[in-house]
C-alpha positions as MATLAB code, in Angstrom:
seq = 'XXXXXXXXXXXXXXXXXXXXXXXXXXXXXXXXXXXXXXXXXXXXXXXXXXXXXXXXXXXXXXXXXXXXXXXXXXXXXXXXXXXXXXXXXXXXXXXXXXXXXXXXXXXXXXXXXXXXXXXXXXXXXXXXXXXXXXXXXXXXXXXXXXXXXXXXXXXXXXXXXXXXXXXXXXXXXXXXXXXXXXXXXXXXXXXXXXXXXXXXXXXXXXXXXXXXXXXXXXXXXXXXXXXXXXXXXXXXXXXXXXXXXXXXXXXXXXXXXXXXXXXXXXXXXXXXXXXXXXXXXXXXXXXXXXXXXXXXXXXXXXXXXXXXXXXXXXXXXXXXXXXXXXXXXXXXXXXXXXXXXXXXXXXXXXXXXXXXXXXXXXXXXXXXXXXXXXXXXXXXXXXXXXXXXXXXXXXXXXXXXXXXXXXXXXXXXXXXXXXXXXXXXXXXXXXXXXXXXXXXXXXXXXXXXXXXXXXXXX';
ca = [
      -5.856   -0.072   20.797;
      -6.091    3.655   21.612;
      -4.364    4.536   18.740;
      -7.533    2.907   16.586;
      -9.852    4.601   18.801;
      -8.206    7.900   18.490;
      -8.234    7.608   14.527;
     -11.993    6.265   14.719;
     -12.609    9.335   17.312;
     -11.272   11.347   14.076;
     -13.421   10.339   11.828;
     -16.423   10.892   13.809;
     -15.290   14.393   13.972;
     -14.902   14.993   10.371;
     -18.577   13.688    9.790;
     -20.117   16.481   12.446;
     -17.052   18.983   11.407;
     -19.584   20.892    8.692;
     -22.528   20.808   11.079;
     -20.850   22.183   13.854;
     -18.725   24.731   11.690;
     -15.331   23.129   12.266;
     -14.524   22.631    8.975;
     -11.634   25.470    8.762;
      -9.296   23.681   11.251;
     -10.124   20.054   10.662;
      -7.331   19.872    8.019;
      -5.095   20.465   11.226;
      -6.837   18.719   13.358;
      -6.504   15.540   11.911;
      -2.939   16.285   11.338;
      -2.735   16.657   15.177;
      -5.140   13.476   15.909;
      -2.482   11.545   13.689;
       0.300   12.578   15.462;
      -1.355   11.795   18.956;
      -2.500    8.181   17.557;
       1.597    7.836   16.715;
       2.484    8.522   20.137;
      -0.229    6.037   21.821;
       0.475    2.890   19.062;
       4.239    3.207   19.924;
       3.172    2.975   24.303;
       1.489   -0.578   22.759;
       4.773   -1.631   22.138;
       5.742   -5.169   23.214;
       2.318   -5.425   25.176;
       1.122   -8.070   22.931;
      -2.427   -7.104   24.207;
      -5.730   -8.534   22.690;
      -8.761   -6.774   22.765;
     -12.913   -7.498   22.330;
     -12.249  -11.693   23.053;
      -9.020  -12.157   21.480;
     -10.455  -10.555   18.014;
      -7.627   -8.053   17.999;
      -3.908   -8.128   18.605;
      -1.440   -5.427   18.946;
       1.941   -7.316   18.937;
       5.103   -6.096   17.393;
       4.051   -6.357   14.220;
       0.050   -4.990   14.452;
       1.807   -2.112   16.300;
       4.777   -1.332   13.714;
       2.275   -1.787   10.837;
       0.011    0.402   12.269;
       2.510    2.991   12.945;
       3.350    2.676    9.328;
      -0.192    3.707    8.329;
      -0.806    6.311   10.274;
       2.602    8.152    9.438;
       1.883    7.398    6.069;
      -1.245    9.286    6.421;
       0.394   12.315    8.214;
       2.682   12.973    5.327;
      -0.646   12.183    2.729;
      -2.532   15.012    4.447;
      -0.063   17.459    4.728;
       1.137   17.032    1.338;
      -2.710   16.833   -0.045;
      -3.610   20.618    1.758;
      -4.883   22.164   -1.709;
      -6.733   18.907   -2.543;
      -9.289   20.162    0.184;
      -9.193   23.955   -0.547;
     -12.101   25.612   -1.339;
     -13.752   21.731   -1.691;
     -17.649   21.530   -0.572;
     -17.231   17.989    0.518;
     -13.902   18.480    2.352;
     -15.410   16.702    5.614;
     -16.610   13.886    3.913;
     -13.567   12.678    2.040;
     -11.839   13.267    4.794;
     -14.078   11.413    6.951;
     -13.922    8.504    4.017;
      -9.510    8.835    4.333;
     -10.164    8.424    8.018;
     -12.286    5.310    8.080;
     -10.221    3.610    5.231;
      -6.933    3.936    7.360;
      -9.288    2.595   10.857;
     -10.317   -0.295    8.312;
      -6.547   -0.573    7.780;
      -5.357   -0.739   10.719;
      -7.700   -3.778   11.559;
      -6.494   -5.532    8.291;
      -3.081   -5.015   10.088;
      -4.599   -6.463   13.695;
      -6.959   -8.367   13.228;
      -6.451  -12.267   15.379;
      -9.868  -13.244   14.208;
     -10.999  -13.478   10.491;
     -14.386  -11.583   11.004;
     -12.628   -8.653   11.998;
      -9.899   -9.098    8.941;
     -13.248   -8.799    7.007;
     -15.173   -6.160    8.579;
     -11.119   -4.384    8.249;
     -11.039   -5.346    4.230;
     -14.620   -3.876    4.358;
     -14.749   -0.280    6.053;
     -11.732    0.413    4.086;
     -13.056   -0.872    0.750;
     -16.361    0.587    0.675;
     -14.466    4.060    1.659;
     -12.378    3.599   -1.280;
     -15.259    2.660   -3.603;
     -16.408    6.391   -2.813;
     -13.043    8.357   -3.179;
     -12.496    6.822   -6.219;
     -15.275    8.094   -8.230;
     -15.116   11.748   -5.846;
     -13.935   13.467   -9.172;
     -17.461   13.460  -10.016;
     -17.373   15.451  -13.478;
     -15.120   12.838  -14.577;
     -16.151    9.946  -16.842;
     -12.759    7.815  -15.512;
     -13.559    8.785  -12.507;
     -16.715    7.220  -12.478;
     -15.306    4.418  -14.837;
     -12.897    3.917  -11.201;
     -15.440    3.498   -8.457;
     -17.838    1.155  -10.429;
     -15.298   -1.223  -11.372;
     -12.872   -1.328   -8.378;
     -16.996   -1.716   -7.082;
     -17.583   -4.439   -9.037;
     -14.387   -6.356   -8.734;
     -14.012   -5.552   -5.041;
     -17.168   -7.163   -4.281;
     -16.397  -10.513   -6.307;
     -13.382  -10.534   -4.708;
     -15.101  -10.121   -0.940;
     -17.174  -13.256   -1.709;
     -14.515  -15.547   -2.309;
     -13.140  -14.261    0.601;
     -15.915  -15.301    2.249;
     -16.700  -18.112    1.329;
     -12.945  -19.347    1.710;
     -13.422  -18.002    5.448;
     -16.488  -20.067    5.761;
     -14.476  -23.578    4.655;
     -12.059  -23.030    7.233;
     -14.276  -22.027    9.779;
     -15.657  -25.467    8.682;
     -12.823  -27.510    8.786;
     -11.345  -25.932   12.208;
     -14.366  -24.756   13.748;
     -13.110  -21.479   14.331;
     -12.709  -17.622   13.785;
      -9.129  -17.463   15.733;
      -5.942  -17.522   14.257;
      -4.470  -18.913   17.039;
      -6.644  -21.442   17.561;
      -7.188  -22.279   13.335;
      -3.647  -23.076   13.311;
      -3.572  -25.183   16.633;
      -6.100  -27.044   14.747;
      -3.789  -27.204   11.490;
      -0.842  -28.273   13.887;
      -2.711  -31.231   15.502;
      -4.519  -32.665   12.359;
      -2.440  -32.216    9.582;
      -3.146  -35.793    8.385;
      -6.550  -35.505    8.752;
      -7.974  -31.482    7.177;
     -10.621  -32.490    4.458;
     -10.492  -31.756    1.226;
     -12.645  -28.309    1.327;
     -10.006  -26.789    4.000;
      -7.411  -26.466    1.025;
     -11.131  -25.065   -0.884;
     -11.099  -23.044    1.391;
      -6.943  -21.443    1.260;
      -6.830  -21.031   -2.288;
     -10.392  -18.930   -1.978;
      -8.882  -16.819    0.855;
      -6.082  -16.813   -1.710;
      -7.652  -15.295   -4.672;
      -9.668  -12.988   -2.617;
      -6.473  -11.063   -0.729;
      -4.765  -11.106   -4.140;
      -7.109   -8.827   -5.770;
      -6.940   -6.748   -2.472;
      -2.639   -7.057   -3.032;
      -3.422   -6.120   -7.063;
      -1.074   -9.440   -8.233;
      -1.728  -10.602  -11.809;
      -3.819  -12.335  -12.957;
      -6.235  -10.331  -10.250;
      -4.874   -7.104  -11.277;
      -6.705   -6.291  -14.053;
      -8.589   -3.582  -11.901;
      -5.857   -1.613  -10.721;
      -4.250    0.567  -13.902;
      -8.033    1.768  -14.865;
      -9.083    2.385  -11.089;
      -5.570    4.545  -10.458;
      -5.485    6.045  -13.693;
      -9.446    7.522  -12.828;
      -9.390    8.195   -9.335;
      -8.079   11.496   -8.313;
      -4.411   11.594   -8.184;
      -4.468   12.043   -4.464;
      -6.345    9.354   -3.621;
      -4.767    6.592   -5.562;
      -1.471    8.088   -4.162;
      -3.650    6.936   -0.859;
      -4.195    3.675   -2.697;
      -0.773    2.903   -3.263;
       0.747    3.643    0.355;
      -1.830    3.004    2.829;
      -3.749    0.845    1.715;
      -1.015   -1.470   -0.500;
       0.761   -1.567    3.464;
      -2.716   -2.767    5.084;
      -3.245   -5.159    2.456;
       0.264   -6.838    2.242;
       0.181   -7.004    6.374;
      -3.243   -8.585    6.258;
      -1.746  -11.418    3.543;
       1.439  -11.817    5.130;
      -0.450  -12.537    9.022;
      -2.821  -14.968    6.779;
      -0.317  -16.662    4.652;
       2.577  -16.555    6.455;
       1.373  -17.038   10.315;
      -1.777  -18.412   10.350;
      -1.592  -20.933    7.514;
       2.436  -21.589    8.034;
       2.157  -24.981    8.709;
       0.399  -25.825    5.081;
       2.406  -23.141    3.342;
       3.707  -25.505    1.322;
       0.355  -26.903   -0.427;
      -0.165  -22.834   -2.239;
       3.492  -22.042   -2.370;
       3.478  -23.594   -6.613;
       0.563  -21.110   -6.530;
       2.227  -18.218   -5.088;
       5.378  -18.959   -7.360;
       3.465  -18.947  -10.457;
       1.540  -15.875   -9.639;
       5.404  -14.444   -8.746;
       6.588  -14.787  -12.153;
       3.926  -13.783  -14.030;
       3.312  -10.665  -11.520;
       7.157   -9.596  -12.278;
       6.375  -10.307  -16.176;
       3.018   -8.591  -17.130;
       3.410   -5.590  -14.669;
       6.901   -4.466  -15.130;
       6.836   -5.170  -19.486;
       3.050   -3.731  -19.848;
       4.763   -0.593  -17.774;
       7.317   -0.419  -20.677;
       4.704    0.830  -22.963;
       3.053    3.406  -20.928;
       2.413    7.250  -21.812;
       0.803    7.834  -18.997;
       2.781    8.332  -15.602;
      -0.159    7.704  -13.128;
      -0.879    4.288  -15.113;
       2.838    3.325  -15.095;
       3.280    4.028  -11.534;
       0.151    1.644  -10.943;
       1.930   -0.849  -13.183;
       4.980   -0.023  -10.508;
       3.180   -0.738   -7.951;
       1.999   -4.517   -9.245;
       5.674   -4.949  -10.277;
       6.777   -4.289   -6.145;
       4.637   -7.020   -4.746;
       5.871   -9.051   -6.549;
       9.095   -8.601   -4.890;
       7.098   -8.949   -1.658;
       6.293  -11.865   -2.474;
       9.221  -13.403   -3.399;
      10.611  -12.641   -0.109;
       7.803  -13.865    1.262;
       7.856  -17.471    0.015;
      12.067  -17.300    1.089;
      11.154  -17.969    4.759;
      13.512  -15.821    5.916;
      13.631  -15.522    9.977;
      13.845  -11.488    9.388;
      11.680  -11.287    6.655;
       8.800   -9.470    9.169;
      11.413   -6.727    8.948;
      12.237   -6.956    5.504;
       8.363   -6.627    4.791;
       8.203   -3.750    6.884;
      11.456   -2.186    5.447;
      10.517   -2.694    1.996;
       6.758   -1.076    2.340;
       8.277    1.759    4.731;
      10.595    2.530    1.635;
       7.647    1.750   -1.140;
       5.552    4.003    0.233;
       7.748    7.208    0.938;
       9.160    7.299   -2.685;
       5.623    6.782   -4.141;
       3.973    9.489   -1.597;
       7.181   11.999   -3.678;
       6.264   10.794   -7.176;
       2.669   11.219   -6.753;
       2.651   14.302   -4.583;
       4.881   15.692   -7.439;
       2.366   14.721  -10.306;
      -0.569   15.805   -8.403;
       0.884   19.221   -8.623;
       1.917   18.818  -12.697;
      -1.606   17.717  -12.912;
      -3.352   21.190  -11.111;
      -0.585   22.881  -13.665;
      -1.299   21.349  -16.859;
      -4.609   19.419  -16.072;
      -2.860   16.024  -17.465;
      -0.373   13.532  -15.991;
       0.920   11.801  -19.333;
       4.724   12.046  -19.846;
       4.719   14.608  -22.229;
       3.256   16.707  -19.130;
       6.526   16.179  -17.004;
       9.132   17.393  -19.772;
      10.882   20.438  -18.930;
      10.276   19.439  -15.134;
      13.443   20.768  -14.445;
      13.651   24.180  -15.772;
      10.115   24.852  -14.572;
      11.102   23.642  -10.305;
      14.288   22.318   -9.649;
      13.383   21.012   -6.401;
      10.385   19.229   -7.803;
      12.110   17.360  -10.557;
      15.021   16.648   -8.134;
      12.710   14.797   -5.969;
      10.672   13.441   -8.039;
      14.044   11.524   -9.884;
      15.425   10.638   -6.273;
      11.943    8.574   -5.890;
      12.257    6.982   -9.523;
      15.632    5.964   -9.247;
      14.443    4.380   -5.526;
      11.461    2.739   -7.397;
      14.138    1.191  -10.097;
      16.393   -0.164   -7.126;
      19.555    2.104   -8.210;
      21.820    2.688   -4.954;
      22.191    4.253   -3.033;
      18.668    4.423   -2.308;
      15.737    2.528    0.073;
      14.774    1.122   -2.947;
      17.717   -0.833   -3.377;
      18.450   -2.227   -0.510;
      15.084   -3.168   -0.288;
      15.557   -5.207   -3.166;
      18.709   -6.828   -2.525;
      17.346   -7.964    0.785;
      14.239   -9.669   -0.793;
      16.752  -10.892   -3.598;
      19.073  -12.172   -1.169;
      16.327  -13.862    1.520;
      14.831  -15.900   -1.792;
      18.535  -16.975   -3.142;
      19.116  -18.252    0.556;
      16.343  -20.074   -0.096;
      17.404  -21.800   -3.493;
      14.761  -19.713   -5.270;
      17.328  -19.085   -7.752;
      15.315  -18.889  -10.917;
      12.619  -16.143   -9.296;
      15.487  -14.461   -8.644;
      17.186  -14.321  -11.835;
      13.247  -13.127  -13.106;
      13.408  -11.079  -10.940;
      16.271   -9.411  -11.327;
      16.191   -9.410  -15.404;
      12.657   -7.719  -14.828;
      14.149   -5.197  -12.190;
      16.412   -4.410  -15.609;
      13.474   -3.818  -17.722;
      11.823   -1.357  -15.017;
      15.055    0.713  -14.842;
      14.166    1.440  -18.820;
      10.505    2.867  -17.839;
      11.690    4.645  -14.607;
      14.297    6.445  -16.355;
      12.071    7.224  -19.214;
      10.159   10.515  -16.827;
      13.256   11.311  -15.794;
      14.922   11.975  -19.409;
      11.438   13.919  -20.418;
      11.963   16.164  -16.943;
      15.249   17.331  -17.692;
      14.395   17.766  -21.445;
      13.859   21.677  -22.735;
      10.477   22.500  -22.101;
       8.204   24.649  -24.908;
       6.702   26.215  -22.009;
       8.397   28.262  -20.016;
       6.076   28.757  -16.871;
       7.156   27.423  -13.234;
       5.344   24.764  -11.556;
       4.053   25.923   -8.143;
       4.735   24.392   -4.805;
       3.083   25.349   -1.483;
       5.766   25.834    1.536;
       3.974   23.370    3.180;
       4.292   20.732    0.148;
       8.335   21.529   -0.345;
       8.820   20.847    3.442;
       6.877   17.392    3.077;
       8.453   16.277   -0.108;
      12.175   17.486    1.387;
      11.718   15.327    4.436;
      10.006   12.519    2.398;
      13.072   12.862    0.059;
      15.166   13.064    3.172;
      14.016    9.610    4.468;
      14.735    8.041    1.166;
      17.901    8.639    1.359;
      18.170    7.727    5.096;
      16.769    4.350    4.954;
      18.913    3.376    2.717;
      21.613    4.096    4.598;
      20.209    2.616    7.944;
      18.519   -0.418    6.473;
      19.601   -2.767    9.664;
      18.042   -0.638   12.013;
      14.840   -0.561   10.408;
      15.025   -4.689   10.233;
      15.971   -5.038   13.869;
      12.558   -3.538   14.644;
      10.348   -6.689   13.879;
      13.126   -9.438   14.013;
];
């Protein structure tokens, strides 16, 4: 609980940091706040203590989640320093950053659904913002009103699917809503299963899963490269944690009555996203193709039942988001160089930073699942969860699709180390090569010490 109050604490300082002429150090700062709000989330360990009447929880897995985010967003403002340079609105997007990780951070804790919704909301509306931020830019614009527009249909199904089980059960708790599932599974009305599959369709937009993903390729492709490398990290780990504690521990006991649901949306997640990536010339849209592609690997773990799969989860974002923090920071800096991020932009990576294009193919290859990277064994732990659980034909799709994203992965890579018509270096900040080493660094190290990361949460 501090730790939230220490990042909301942070926020409020960024919104009176240009009236009170703080804004030189607030970059720091917050860097500092961050690393302060590690340091009190890890003393909640193993407290299992609630907080405002049982509306929030930080047990093992609010408090590793949390930790997640907020380390996440240490490494996204250190590597996003010249994002903020010399920008007139510095305090307010990085009050908006602040909020949307506080809003995450409830989506992780919540233990009543009006604070998973006032969570899905302080960090949506936030987002709505950052998105269009690039304001001289039509896709920018294009973003924000139709992650907008989408984002709030999606709300109101959450709501209303909220409101049918608050109907059936008669209450907001999670504890108490599945008590109630527990005690009367003969007898939940009809509008209680209304009332999942709403719930269902709203969190799967938030997740991006086809066919509710139709939002997220034009809403990264527009937003500032920064921010949907925010997108993809941050707030993909809120919104998988806030699905997983609604799907898989609050509606366990009637799993089973979505789970044809959940498998069809599977397949056809691991289909559209990683085949539509094929035929991408774009590397920020590809990379948001990617990132549809990976939940569906989530979620095929997910539906496995696996007794470790809390740490699988948490393995498989912790990897996710380090190797996607590289290849974004990476094109964010390609896209200050050359003002594009297609893949004719990234040829001749190599000759113009070594370091640069050797990171950025260390996170590809992770992405694709070749070993000895995180990415890998994050797969062949979800693989091997879902085959223990006779889910042997999502595995084979998923594996034959895992094939096809190898092809698209590899394709940056092979323009990178192509000769380049330009000869002029790409720039990196000390600051940015010390990030991106240590973010390189950990992909290599949790693949070596996947078990250990795994033992955390089971």
């Amino acid at each position: 609980m501090n730790a939230l109050l220490i990042v909301c604490g942070l926020g409020f300082i960024s919104l009176v940091a240009e009236i009170i002429n703080l804004k030189k150090g607030l970059h720091i700062a917050i860097v500092l706040g961050l690393v302060v709000a590690v340091a009190a989330v890890i003393g909640d360990w193993n407290t299992s203590a609630t907080f405002f009447n049982n509306m929030l929880i930080f047990d093992p897995f609010s408090v590793a989640f949390t930790c997640l985010i907020i380390v996440v967003g240490i490494f996204w403002f250190c590597l996003t320093s010249p994002f903020f340079i010399g920008e007139s609105h510095q305090t307010d997007r990085t009050a908006l950053i602040i909020f949307t990780m506080v809003g995450g951070i409830m989506m992780v804790s919540f233990h009543n659904m009006a604070i998973l919704f006032l969570g899905i909301e302080i960090l949506s509306i936030s987002l709505y913002v950052l998105a269009g931020s690039h304001k001289e830019s039509f896709f920018s614009n294009e973003a924000a009103f139709k992650y907008f527009i989408m984002g709030s249909f999606a709300t109101g199904f959450l709501l209303m699917g909220i409101a049918l089980v608050y109907g059936a059960t008669g209450s907001f708790d999670t504890s108490e809503i599945t008590m109630h599932i527990e005690g009367h599974k003969a007898g939940l009305p009809g509008f209680f299963y209304v009332g999942i599959l709403l719930m269902l369709v709203g969190l799967a937009f938030k997740i991006s899963v086809v066919p509710f993903h139709f939002w997220a390729p034009d809403v990264y492709a527009g937003s500032p490269t920064m921010i949907t490398a925010f997108m993809s990290t941050v707030v993909k780990i809120a919104a998988v944690g806030a699905f997983y504690k609604i799907f898989g521990l609050c509606f366990f006991s009637v799993q089973m009555s979505v789970l044809p649901i959940i498998q069809g949306i599977i397949i056809l997640t691991l289909l559209v996203a990683n085949i539509i990536a094929v035929y991408q010339n774009n590397v920020k849209r590809m990379l948001a193709y990617s990132s549809i592609a990976h939940v569906g690997y989530m979620l095929l773990g997910f539906i496995s039942g696996s007794v470790k799969f809390e740490g699988i989860l948490f393995f498989y974002l912790a990897s996710y988001a380090t190797t996607s923090l590289i290849a974004f920071g990476i094109l964010y800096a390609i896209e200050n160089a050359k003002g594009s991020t297609s893949i004719d932009a990234v040829k001749g990576l190599y000759n113009q930073n070594p370091f640069a294009a050797t990171c950025m193919t260390i996170a590809l290859l992770s992405l694709a699942g070749i070993p000895p990277f995180a990415g890998f064994f994050s797969k062949y732990l979800i693989f091997g969860s879902a085959i223990e659980a006779d889910h042997i034909m999502l595995v084979i799709v998923a594996v034959v699709t895992s094939l096809v994203g190898v092809y698209y992965y590899f394709k940056p890579i092979i323009y990178m180390f192509s000769p380049a018509q330009a000869s002029d270096k790409l720039y990196l900040s000390a600051v940015q090569k010390a990030f991106l080493g240590m973010l390189t660094a950990a992909a290599l190290l949790l693949g070596l010490l996947p078990e250990w990361i795994i033992t955390i949460l089971s």
